[in-house]
C-alpha positions, 0 to 999 in steps of 0.5 A: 477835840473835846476837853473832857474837864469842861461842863457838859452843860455849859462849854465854857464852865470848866468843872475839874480843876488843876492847878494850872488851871486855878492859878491862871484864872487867880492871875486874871480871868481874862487870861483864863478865857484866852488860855484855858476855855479858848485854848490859845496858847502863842504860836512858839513852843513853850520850851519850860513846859516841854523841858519840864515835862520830859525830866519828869517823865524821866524821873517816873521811868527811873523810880519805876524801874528801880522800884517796881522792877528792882533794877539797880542804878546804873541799869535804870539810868541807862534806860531813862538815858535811851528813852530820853534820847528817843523822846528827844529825836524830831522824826518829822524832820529826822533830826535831834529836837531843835529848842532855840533855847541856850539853856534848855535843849537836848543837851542840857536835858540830857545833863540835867537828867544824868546828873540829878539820878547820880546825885540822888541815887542813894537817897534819904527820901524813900518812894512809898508804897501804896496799898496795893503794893505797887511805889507811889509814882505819878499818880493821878487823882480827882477829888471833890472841892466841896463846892457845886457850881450853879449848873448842879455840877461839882467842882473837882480838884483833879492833877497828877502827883509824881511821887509820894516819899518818907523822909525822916517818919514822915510822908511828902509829895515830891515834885521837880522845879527847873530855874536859870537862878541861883537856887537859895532859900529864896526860890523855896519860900515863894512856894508858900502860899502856892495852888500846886503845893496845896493841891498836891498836899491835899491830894496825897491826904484826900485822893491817896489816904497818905497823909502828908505833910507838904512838898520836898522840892528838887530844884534843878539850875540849868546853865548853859555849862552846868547842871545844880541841884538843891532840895527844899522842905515845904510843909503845910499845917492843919490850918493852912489847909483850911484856909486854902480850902476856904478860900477856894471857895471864893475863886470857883465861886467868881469863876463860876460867876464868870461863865454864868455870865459869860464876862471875864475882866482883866487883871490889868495889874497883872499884865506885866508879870512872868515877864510880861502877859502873851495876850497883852496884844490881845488886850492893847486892842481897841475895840472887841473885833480887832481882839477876836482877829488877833487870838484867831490868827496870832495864837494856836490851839492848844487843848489843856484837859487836865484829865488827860496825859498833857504830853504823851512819851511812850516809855 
């Protein structure tokens, strides 16, 4: 399948950018080839991802019924709770989605999406509302980087923004982390300097004409027997942003210069970080063909187009 945020001139320069994206090659552009121009991801499912997607898809579906179609709480809650019970049933097998976790599962995302709509149902943060009359819920944008890859072509930053909200005058990007830890001031300042803040924070300036001030962060704790919640403020100021934006510069430019050349060197300082690099078996091999033969056949092909719906749940 074709990955459209790929240069149509050369296949392996990626020319819209996301977050995700930025961030693996920032970890090591060795990484970045294996994940995002192979397409190789290990072959168990990455439950974070999939957790974390159908809470956020469960929050758009909430926000947009209580907003769009004026629906009250408890009406909303329970068509989030009947599409998240339809999301969640593996028609394959004709039986409940089975994630092998014991924090993330069905229960637990049930839980967790229950008790973080009741907690905040009556909330301070206020969906805003765009131009056209329509709430400012996932909002999906491409903007120009400012900078041009050798091929002629511009660089793009592109990603998806679950909602933008007012708090006290104010206007934010809103976002949802999920955690097993305990949620302190800790988990929040590791959010400054972060690429998705950034991105998003630009994104709301540049890509919607709002212009806000950083990210208000919903952290979700999910244990095994309860669901937490804590809410952290995330601002960006005038010269953070030029900075980020500077130094951008410098990563899209050795990406460039990677697929130019077609070398992507590894990071090994970075091999034993996130618990550990899922293609340090690929590295530890001795020589080039044997690392061929273990992405060929210990890894599946996942195609992450940053211009198309990651996951697709029909509302």
């Amino acid at each position: 399948m074709l990955n459209t945020s790929f240069s149509q001139i050369l296949s392996t320069l990626q020319i819209y950018i996301d977050a995700s994206s930025l961030t693996e090659y920032k970890i090591c552009p060795r990484r970045y080839y294996y994940s995002m121009v192979l397409g190789k991801q290990p072959m168990a499912e990455s439950i974070h991802l999939t957790f974390g997607t159908l809470l956020h898809k469960a929050a758009e579906i909430y926000h947009i019924r209580r907003f769009t179609n004026n629906e009250g709480h408890e009406a909303a809650l329970r068509r989030v709770v009947k599409w998240a019970m339809t999301a969640t049933w593996d028609k394959e097998h004709n039986r409940p989605w089975t994630s092998g976790d014991k924090y993330k599962n069905r229960f637990t995302l049930l839980r967790t999406i229950v008790w973080y709509l009741d907690k905040y149902q009556e909330d301070e943060l206020r969906t805003a509302i765009l131009a056209n009359g329509k709430p400012a819920v996932e909002l999906p944008f491409t903007m120009d980087s400012g900078y041009t890859a050798f091929t002629g072509e511009d660089f793009v930053l592109c990603g998806k923004i679950d909602r933008i909200v007012t708090f006290k005058s104010d206007y934010y990007v809103a976002d949802i982390k999920t955690t097993q830890s305990t949620i302190g001031e800790y988990f929040f300042k590791k959010y400054t300097p972060d690429n998705q803040v950034s991105i998003y924070n630009l994104a709301g300036n540049k890509a919607w004409g709002i212009a806000t001030q950083g990210l208000i962060i919903d952290a979700c704790q999910v244990a095994i027997e309860f669901s937490k919640f804590e809410r952290g403020l995330i601002e960006r100021t005038e010269a953070q942003m030029i900075e980020w934006q500077e130094e951008l510069g410098y990563w899209l430019a050795n990406l460039n210069n990677s697929a130019e050349r077609g070398v992507w060197p590894k990071n090994d300082s970075a091999c034993g970080i996130y618990g550990g690099c899922p293609f340090r078996p690929v590295c530890s091999q001795p020589n080039p063909t044997a690392a061929q033969k273990v992405v060929e056949g210990a890894y599946r092909d996942r195609l992450w187009d940053p211009l198309q719906n990651r996951m697709s749940f029909a509302a």
